[in-house]
C-alpha positions, -999 to +999 in steps of 0.1 A: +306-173-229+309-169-190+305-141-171+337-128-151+344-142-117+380-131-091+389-141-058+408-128-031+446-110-050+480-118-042+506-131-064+503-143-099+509-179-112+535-184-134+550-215-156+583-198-171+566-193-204+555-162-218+535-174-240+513-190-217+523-164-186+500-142-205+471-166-208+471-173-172+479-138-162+462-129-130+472-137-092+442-154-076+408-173-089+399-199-100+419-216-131+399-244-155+425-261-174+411-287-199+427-312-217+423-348-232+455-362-220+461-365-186+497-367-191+500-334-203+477-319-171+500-333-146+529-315-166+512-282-166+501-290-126+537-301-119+553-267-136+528-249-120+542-261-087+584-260-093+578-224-107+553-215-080+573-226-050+578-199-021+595-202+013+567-197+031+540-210+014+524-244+008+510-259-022+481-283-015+481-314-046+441-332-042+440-365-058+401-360-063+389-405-059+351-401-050+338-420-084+363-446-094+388-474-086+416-456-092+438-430-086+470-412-096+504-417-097+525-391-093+561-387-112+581-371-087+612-375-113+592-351-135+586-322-103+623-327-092+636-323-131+615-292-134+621-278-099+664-281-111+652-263-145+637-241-126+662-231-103+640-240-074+653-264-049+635-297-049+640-301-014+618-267-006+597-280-033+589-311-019+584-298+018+560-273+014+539-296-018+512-314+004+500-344-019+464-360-006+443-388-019+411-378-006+370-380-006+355-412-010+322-425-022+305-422+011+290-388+011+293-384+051+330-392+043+337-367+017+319-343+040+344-352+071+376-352+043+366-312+032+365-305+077+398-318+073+407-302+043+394-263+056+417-275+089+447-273+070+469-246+082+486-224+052+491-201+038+490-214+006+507-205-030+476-224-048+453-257-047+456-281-075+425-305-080+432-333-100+409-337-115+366-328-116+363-351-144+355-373-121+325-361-107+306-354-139+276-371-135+280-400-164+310-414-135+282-411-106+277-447-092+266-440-058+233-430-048+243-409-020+269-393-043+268-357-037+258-332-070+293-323-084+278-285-080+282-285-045+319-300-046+328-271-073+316-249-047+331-259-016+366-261-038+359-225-046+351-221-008+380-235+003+402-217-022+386-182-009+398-192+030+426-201+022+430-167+001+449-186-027+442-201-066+428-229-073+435-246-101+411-270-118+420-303-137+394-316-163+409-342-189+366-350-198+355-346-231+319-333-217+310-299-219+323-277-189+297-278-161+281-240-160+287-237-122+325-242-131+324-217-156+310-193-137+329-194-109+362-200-133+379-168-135+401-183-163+389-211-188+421-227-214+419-253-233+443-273-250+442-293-279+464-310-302+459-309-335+494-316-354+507-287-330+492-280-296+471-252-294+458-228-264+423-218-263+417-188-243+378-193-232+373-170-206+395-144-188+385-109-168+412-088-185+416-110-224+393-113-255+382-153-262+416-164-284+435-195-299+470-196-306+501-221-309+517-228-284+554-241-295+563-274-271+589-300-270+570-334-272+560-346-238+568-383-231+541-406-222+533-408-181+520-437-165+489-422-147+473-450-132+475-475-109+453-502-098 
């Protein structure tokens, strides 16, 4: 469906599953993970980072809050419980995770929060944004709001400087923006339908594929607040 797309190599991503290790199997680009409960993102965002972390290396969390009221909350129970399953220390864990609530409906603003963002120093295991549903363009109040093409891009921007992934939250149910999916250099879905299933859109090295995937039931997270 889209063309292939890689950014700069180092190390790949893993989440302690080899089921899903070889869905996600590549070391850098950019990762589109879809889904319609937001509760299950943040668990596959919050494994990423207990099995991802590296003395060394930073993992940068965005809390993406340019087109709504609200933003997350974020169940740092869950990341210490998985960092202990893990075998990662939580401590590490939470030293080297960098959790920001940024942008904001100004577009001057959000132009001054990505300076500050490309500032950061690294290096850096990955960037989570959570999430780009957000900016699809039904959610656009603002008349000044910038096109959600040229945040995609600057993400992608900022992922290639920083020479890490970036991975890409999108609970929407609208179709996956084509500037996304071309710069994505994997696409999953997942769906539940009795049993949650992976959907392999897009991936360099893989042939489109859906398969089981074999979970333990996730409990319910409280992912908003006012």
């Amino acid at each position: 469906m889209f063309e292939p797309a890689r950014l700069p190599n180092k190390k790949g991503l893993t989440t302690g599953r080899n089921d899903l290790d070889s869905l996600l199997a590549l070391p850098d680009g950019l990762f589109t993970l879809r889904c319609r409960s937001t509760s299950w993102l943040f668990w596959m965002a919050s494994t990423l980072i207990a099995r991802n972390t590296e003395p060394g290396f930073r993992i940068l969390y965005l809390q993406w809050v340019d087109y709504h009221d609200r933003y997350w909350s974020i169940d740092y129970d869950l990341l210490i419980r998985l960092a202990k399953r893990a075998q990662t220390d939580p401590q590490l864990m939470l030293d080297n995770t960098i959790i920001m609530r940024v942008f904001s409906r100004d577009g001057v603003e959000e132009e001054e929060n990505w300076k500050q963002l490309f500032a950061l120093n690294g290096p850096f295991r990955f960037i989570i944004l959570d999430s780009i549903n957000g900016l699809y363009s039904k959610f656009k109040r603002e008349v000044n709001a910038k096109p959600m093409g040229y945040s995609i891009g600057r993400f992608s921007q900022l992922c290639m400087e920083k020479r890490c992934a970036g991975i890409v939250l999108d609970d929407s149910s609208a179709p996956l923006h084509p500037y996304l999916g071309e710069l994505s250099s994997v696409i999953l879905q997942f769906t539940h339908k009795g049993a949650w299933f992976a959907h392999l859109q897009k991936h360099p090295l893989q042939p489109e594929i859906e398969k089981e995937i074999a979970f333990r039931a996730q409990r319910t997270l409280a992912r908003w607040l006012a």
